[in-house]
N, C-alpha and C positions, 0 to 999 in steps of 0.2 A: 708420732711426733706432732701431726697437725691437730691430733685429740687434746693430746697438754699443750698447746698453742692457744688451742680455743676455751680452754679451761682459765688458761690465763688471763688473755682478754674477757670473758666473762666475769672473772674475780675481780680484776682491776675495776670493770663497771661500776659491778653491783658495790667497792667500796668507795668510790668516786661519790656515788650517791646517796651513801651511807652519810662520809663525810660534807656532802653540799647541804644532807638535811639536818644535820647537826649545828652548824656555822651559822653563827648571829650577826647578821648584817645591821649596820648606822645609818640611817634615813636621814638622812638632816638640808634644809637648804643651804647649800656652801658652792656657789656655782664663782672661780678661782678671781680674784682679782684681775680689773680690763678685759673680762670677759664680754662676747656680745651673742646676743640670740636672734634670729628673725622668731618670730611667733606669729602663727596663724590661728584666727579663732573663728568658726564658722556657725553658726547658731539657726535653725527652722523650729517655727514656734506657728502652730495650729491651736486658735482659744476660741470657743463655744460659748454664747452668750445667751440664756434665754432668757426673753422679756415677752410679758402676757403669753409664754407658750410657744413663742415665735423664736429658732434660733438665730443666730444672729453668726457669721463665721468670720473668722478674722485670718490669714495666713500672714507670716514674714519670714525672710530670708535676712538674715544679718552674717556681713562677712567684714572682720576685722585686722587688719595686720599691724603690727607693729613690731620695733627694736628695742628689746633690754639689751641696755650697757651695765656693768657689774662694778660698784667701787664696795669696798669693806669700810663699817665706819666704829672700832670697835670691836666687840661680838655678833654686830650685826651687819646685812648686806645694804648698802642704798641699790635700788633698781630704779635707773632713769629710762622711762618709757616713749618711747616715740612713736610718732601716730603718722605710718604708711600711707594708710588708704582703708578707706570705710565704705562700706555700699550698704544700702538697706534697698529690699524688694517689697514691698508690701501690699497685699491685697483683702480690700473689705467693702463688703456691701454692692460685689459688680464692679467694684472703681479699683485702677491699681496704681501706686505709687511708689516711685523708683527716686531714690539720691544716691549721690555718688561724688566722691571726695576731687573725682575725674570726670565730673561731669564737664561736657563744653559747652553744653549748652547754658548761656548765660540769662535765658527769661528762666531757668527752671530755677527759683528761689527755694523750693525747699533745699536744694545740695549745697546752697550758699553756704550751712552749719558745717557741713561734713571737712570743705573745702579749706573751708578757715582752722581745720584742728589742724589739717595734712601738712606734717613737719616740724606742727608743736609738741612739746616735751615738758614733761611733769618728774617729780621724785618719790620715790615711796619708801621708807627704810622699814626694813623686813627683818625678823628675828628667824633665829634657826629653826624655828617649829612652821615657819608660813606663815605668824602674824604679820601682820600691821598696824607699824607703832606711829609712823607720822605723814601726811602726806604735803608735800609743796607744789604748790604752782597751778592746783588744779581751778580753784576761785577766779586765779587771774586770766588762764586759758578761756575759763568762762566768760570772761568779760569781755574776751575777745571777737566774742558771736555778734554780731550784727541781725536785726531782725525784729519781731515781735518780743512779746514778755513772753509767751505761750510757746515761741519756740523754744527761746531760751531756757525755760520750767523742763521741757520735754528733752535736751538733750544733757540737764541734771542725769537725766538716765542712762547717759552713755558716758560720761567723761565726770559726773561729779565725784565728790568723796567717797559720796556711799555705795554707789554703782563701782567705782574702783577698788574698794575692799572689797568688794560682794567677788568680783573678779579675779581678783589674787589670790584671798584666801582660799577661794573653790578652786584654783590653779594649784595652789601651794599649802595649802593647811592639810595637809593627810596626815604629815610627819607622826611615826610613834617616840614616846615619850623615851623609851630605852632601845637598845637592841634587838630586832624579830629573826627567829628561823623560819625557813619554810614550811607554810601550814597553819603558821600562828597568824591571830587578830590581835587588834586594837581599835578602841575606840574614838571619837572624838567630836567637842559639841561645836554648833555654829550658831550664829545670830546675823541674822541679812536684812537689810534696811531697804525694803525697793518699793515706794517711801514707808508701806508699812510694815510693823518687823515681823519674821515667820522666823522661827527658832526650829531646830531638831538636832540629829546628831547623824552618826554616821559610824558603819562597821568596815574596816577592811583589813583584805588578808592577803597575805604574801603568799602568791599562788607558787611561784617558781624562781630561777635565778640563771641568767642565761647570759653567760660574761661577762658582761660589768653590769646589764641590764637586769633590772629587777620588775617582776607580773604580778600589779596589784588590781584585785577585786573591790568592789563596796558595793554596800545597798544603806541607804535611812532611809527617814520619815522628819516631816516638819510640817510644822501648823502655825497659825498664830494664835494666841491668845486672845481670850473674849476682851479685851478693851482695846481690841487691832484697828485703829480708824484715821482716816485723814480727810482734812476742808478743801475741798474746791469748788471754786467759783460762791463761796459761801455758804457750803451744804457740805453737812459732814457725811461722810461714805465711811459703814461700818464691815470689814472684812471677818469671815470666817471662814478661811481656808485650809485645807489642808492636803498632804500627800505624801510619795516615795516616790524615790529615785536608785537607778544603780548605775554599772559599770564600769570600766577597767582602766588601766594607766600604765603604761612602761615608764620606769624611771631610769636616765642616768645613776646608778651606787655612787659613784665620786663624788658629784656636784647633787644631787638631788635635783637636777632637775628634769622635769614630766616629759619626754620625747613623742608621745602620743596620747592622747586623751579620748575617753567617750564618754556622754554620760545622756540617760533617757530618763525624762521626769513628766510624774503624771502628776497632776493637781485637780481639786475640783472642789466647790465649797458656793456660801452666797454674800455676795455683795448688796449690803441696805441703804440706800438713799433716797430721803425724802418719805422715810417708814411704808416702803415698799422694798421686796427680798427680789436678787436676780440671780440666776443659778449661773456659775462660772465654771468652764473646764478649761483647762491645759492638756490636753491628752498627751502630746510629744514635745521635749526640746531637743 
C-alpha cells in the first residue's frame, strides 16, 4: 500500500512539472490600479582612473528610496515617483564625502541638493513593455535645487530625464515580447544617456516559476559608439567604452513587478581630453 502511495506521489510530481514546463507565462508591467510600492535601490560603484600611469580610485555608496503610486492612463501605466530619502558616501583621493537627504547638519552644503528632492514627486508614463513614453515634473524639481551651476549639472545625474529613464527602463524593460516557458530566452535592446550614450542589449531567461513568482537570469554587453563625446568646462571629452553585465530578478506574474533585483557590471575603456587618452574601469556596480 505505502509502494502505490509513493508511486503516486512520485507521478503526480514528476506531472506537475511536466505541466509547470509547458505553461507560457505573460510578462507585462500592469502593477493594478491605486496601487503603491516602497522601492529600495542601493547602488556601490569602485572606478579606476589612470593618468600618466598613476591610478587614481574612486568608491560610492548610493542608497535611494522611493514610492511608486500606480494610475492607468489608457494602455499605459502613469508611475508617480517619490523621493524618500537619498544618501550618497563617497570616497576619492583620501578625502571622503557624505550627503544625506537627513542630514542635520546645516553647514554641510553638499546635502542641501538631496534635502530639497526629499518629498518631491515627478510622473513617468510607462508602456507595458517598460518603456518610457513621457516624463513631468522632473525640469521643474530641478529648478528646485539651490546652489552652484556645477551642482545643479551634477545632480542632472540623479533626478534628471535621462538618469530617470536609464532607471526605470533597467528596473522595467526586461518584458518579452510574447508568452515564455520555462528555459526559454528573449532578447532586448537598450540605449542609456549618462550624458554620453552606450547602447547594447541584453539575454534573459526564465529560469523557473515558484507561485505566482517568476526567476529571471540575463547577461549583455554595451559600448558606445566612436562619436561618444561630451563639452565640459569647454573641452570636449571623447569616450570609448565598453563592457558586460549580468544577473537575476524575481518578478511579481500578475503585476510584473521586479520584487528583488541584482545586477554586476564591469566596464573599462579611454576617456580623451585635451588629445591625451586615460584608461577607465568600472569593475563593480
Amino acid at each position: 500500500m505505502k509502494k502505490h502511495l509513493l508511486l503516486c506521489l512520485l507521478t503526480c510530481f514528476v506531472l506537475s512539472a511536466i505541466v509547470q514546463a509547458q505553461k507560457a507565462y505573460t510578462l507585462k508591467f500592469n502593477p493594478p490600479e491605486g496601487s503603491r510600492y516602497g522601492v529600495a535601490l542601493a547602488s556601490q560603484t569602485k572606478m579606476i582612473q589612470n593618468v600618466m600611469d598613476q591610478n587614481m580610485e574612486m568608491n560610492m555608496d548610493y542608497n535611494l528610496h522611493n514610492t511608486y503610486r500606480i494610475s492607468t492612463e489608457g494602455n499605459n501605466k502613469k508611475l508617480t515617483l517619490v523621493y524618500d530619502k537619498l544618501d550618497m558616501n563617497m570616497q576619492v583621493m583620501g578625502q571622503q564625502v557624505k550627503m544625506s537627504s537627513d542630514d542635520t547638519d546645516t553647514s554641510n552644503e553638499l546635502s542641501a541638493a538631496f534635502k530639497a528632492l526629499k518629498g518631491q514627486s515627478l510622473s513617468l508614463l510607462i508602456d507595458e513593455y517598460g518603456k518610457v513614453l513621457k516624463i513631468e515634473g522632473a525640469r521643474e524639481m530641478l529648478e528646485k535645487i539651490e546652489g552652484a551651476a556645477q551642482q545643479k549639472e551634477a545632480m542632472k545625474g540623479v533626478v534628471g530625464e535621462d538618469a530617470l529613464k536609464n532607471m526605470i527602463e533597467q528596473s522595467f524593460g526586461f518584458y518579452p515580447k510574447s508568452p515564455v516557458k520555462t528555459g526559454e530566452s528573449w532578447t532586448t535592446e537598450m540605449s542609456l544617456k549618462q550624458p554620453y550614450t552606450i547602447a547594447g542589449s541584453a539575454t534573459y531567461t526564465l529560469v523557473k516559476v515558484e507561485g505566482n513568482k517568476a526567476f529571471i537570469d540575463f547577461t549583455g554587453k554595451m559600448a558606445t559608439d566612436s562619436s561618444s563625446s561630451m563639452v565640459t568646462n569647454g573641452i570636449e571629452v571623447g569616450f570609448a567604452i565598453e563592457g558586460a553585465f549580468s544577473g537575476s530578478t524575481e518578478v511579481d506574474i500578475d503585476t510584473g513587478m521586479p520584487l528583488k533585483s541584482f545586477i554586476q557590471q564591469k566596464m573599462k575603456g579611454n576617456i580623451e581630453a585635451g588629445g591625451k587618452k586615460y584608461l577607465w574601469l568600472l569593475p563593480r556596480i
